[in-house]
Structure formats: C-alpha cells, structure tokens
N, C-alpha and C positions, 0 to 999 in steps of 0.2 A: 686432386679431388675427382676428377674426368674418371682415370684410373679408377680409383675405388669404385665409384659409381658401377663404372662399365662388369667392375668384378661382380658387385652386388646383383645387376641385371643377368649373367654366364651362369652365377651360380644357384641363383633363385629359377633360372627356365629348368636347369639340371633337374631340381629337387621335382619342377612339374613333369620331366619327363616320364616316372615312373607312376605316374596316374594313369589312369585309362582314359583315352580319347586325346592323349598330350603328344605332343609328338619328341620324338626321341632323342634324335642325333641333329645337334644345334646349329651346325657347320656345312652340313650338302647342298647347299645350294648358295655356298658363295663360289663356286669354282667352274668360273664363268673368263671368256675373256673382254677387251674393252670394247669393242665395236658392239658383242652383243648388250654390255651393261650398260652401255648409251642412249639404246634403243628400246630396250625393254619390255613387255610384255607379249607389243602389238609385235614384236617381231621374233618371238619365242620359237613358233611352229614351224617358222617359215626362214629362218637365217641358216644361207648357207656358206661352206664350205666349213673351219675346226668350230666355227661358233655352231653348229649342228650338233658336234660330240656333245655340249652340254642342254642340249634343248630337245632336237627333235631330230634322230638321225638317220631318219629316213630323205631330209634336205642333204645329205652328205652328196649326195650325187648330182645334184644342182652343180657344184664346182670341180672344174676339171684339173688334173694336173695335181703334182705333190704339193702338200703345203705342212711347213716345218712353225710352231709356233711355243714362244715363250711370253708368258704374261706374269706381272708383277702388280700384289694386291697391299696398299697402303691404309691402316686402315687406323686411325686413333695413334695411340703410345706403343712403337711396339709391336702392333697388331700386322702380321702378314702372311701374305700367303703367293704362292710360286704356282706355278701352271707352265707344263708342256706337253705340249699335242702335235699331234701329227695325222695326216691323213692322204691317203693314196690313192686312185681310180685301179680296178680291177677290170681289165678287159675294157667292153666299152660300154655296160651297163648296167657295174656294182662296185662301189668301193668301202674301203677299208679303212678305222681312225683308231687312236687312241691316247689317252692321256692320265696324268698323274699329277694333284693335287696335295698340296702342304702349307696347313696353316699352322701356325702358333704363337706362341706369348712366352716369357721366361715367367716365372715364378711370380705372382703379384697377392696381393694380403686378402684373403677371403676378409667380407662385409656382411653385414647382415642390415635388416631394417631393425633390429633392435641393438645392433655396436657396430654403428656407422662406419667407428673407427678401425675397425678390423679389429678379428677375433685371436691375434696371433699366430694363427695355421697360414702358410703361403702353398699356393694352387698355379700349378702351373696348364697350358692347353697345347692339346697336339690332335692337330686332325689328316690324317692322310687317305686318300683317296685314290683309284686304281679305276678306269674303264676302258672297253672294246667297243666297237660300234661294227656296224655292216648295213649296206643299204643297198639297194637292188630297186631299178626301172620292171615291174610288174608289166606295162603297157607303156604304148608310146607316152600316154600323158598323167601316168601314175607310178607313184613308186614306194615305197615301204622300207622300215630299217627297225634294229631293234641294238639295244646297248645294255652289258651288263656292267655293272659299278660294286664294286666291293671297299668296302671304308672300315677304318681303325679309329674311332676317336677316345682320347682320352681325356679327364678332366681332376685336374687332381690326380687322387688317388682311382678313382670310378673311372674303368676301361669299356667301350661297345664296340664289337664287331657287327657289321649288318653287309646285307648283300642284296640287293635290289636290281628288277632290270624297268628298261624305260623302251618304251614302243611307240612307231607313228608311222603316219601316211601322212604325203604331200599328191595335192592334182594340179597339174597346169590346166589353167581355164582358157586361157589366150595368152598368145606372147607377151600379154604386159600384165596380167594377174594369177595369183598360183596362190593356192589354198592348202594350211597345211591342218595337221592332228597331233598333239601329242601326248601320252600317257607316262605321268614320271613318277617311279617308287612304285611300283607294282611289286608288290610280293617278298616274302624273306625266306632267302632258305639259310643264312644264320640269324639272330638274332637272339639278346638279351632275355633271360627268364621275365628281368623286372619291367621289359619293354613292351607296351601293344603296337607300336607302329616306328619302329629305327629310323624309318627312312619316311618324311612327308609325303603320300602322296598328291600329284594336281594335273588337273586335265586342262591343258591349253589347247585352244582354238586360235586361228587368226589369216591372216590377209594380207599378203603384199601385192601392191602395185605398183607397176615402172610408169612413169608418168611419158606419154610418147611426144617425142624428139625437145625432151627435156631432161637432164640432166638431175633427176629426182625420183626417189622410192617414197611410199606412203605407206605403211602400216599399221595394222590396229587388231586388236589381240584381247582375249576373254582368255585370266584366269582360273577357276572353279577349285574347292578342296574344303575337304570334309573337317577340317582340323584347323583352320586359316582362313580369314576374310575373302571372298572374291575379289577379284578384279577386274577393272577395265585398262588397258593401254593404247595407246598412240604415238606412235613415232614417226623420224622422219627423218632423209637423210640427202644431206646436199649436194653435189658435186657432181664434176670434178672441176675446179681451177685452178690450174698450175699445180695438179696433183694433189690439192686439197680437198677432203671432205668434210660438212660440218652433222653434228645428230643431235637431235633433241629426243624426251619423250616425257610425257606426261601421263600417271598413272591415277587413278581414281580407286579407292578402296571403299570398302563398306566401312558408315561412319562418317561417309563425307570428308575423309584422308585424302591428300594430293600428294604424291610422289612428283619429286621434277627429278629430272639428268639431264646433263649434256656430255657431247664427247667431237673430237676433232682428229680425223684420219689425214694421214702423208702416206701418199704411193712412190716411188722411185723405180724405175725398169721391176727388180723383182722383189722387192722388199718391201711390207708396208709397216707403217708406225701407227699405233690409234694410241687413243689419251679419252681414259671417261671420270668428271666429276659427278660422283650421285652425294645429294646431301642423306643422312641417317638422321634428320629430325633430332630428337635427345641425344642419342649417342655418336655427335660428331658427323663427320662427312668422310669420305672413299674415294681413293683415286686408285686407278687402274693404269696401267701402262704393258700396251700389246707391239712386242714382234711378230711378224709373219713372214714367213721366207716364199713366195712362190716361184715353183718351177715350171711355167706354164706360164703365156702368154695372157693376161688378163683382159677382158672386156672391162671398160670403164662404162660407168651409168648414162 
C-alpha cells in the first residue's frame, strides 16, 4: 500500500510539473551524501570538502587533499540511489570535483486519487545526474566556485533533459566562523518545451562555527525559493571520540513543518564511514550510508 501510495504521490507531482510556476525534475536534489543529509540546511553553504559538490562549491577549497566518495540512498521499497564523487586540490588555491548520480525504481502500478487500485499501466523511474565543480581562493579570506549539473530523468514513458549551473561564495570571518552563499538551478540551456523551470531553483545562506577548544561545529542555514516553502535549519556536530562523530539537525519550514535528522560519522587513518537517518513524514524514512577515502592527513574538530 506504501508502494502505491508513494506511486500515486511521483506521478501526480509529474502531471504538476508541466504547469507554470511547478517545478520540473522531481529527483535533483536527492543526490547528496550522509554527513551533508545529517546536517541540513544550516550547513548547505558552508560544508566542505565532496559534500560542497552538492551544495555550494565554492567551500570545495576549504578541504585539502584527494578525496574519493561512494554514497548509498535507501529509500522506501526499492527506492535507491548511488552517488560517487570525487575531488582534488589544484595547485594550492583551487580545486576540482565531480560526481554522478543514479536513482531508480523497477516498474511499479501507476494510481490515481480516483483508482487507488491502480490503473493497469506500470511506470517505471530513472534519474541520472552528471556534475563538475571548480573553486578558487579570490583573497586570502574569500573564495568562489561555480558547478555545472546536467540530468536525464525519466518517468515512465515522459523523458527531461535539463542543464543547470549552481554558484557561491564562502568568507572566513575568524578562525572559528566562515560564512557562506549559495545559488542552485540557475539557468537552462536544455530544457523541456513543456517545462518552466527543470531544475528548482534556491538561494541558501548560512554559518558555521567551530566552537574553540571544543570538539564541536554549529551551524544554521536559511533556505529561500520561489517554487517551495522557505526554510530555517540548524545543525550540529559532535566529535570526535574514539573516531566518532554524532549530527543532528532540525529544520523549520513555512507552515510550522519540523524536519528532524540524525546522522553518525567513523573516521579511521584515511577512510571515513557516515550513516544519516532523515524521517520523510508521509512517505517513510531515508537512510544514507557514505564512503570517503581521504588522501590527506585530516584535521579532527
């Protein structure tokens, strides 16, 4: 019943993509990995090293060193999606990321709100995803990036191509606060006849702070988007003990909506593990599960 439901919900947002003012492509912005799904809003702007590739990657320079990343999205019945990223330093004040994203479903029974039971047609989803990043230190305590993202989704039988780039600036304030900017879905240079907007776009703000000679980040993050409720977030992140870290975040949406997550990182010399549970309210709950290989000596919190 979950199932149906969930079909009911994929393929009634479809039908509103091709209205004006709806947004398009149902899937870009699941393809994320766990440390940033942990954390959430408040740490959009400002999360660095591959969790930059999906947020703001002009932070890509914040972390030093290669870093090789595979992430696994659990989602419902079925429901999954693959993530691997990668990202490198160039020289010693711009680097380079990229990554590829894959979700999908087999075959499941289109629903409607008038034959609950399904309509006999089966729909299947496939969304793939493709982006570069680059980011560049402008000033000793400023730095800017910009990433282009090209996606394939399909749903059923209805295929969209779109292409979008996403842009930001990060400032260090002080060693222990760094403010970042980010602009996601700027622009289509493909896009769907029957589509106004393929790709959401949303302007995140936010704040991290290292909390000093403690063993803890604070972050808190604004939302904004024309198409989509704003938001507020706040996160948080704890560590390290014996290589563990813990995250929480709490989101507030227009509405008076409360988003929770939680998530739990393992470091070992060069490899880390993160784990994030976000609940989805109606449609079930989400788990994530992140590798990261680093080749670089890491600073702990």
């Amino acid at each position: 019943m979950r199932k149906l439901a969930l079909a009911a919900f994929v393929l009634s947002s479809a039908a509103f993509a091709g209205q004006p003012g709806r947004e398009g492509v149902l899937f870009s912005r699941l393809n994320l990995d766990s440390r940033l799904c942990s954390l959430g809003i408040g740490a959009f702007a400002v999360s660095e090293g591959p969790s930059a590739l999906f947020a703001n990657p002009a932070a890509s320079v914040l972390s030093s060193g290669v870093s090789l990343q595979a992430s696994h999205l659990a989602w419902l019945e079925r429901f999954n999606g693959e993530t691997i990223a990668a990202q490198a330093p160039v020289g010693e004040y711009a680097a380079l990321g990229g990554s590829v994203f894959l979700f999908s479903h087999e075959s499941i029974e289109v629903t409607t709100e008038e034959l609950p039971d399904g309509t006999g047609q089966l729909s299947s989803i496939l969304d793939v995803e493709a982006s570069i990043a680059a980011s560049q230190w402008v000033r000793e305590d400023a730095a800017a990036g910009a990433a282009i993202r090209v996606l394939r989704e399909k749903l059923g039988g209805q295929s969209t191509v779109a292409t979008a780039v996403d842009a930001g600036v990060i400032w260090v304030l002080n060693p222990e606060a760094i403010l970042g900017l980010s602009l996601r879905g700027l622009g289509r240079l493909f896009r769907d006849a029957d589509l106004r907007d393929p790709f959401p776009f949303s302007a995140d703000a936010g704040l991290r702070y290292e909390v000093p000679y403690a063993p803890a980040r604070i972050y808190c993050g604004v939302r904004l988007s024309p198409f989509s409720p704003s938001s507020l977030g706040l996160g948080a992140e704890l560590g390290e003990v014996l290589g563990t870290c813990l995250r929480s975040k709490v989101e507030l949406r227009e509405g008076a909506k409360v988003d929770l997550g939680a998530g739990l990182g393992v470091r070992k010399d060069m490899w880390n593990l993160d784990f994030a549970y976000i609940p989805v309210t109606d449609l079930g709950s989400a788990f994530r599960v992140t590798l990261t290989l680093k080749f670089a000596r890491k600073k702990s919190l």
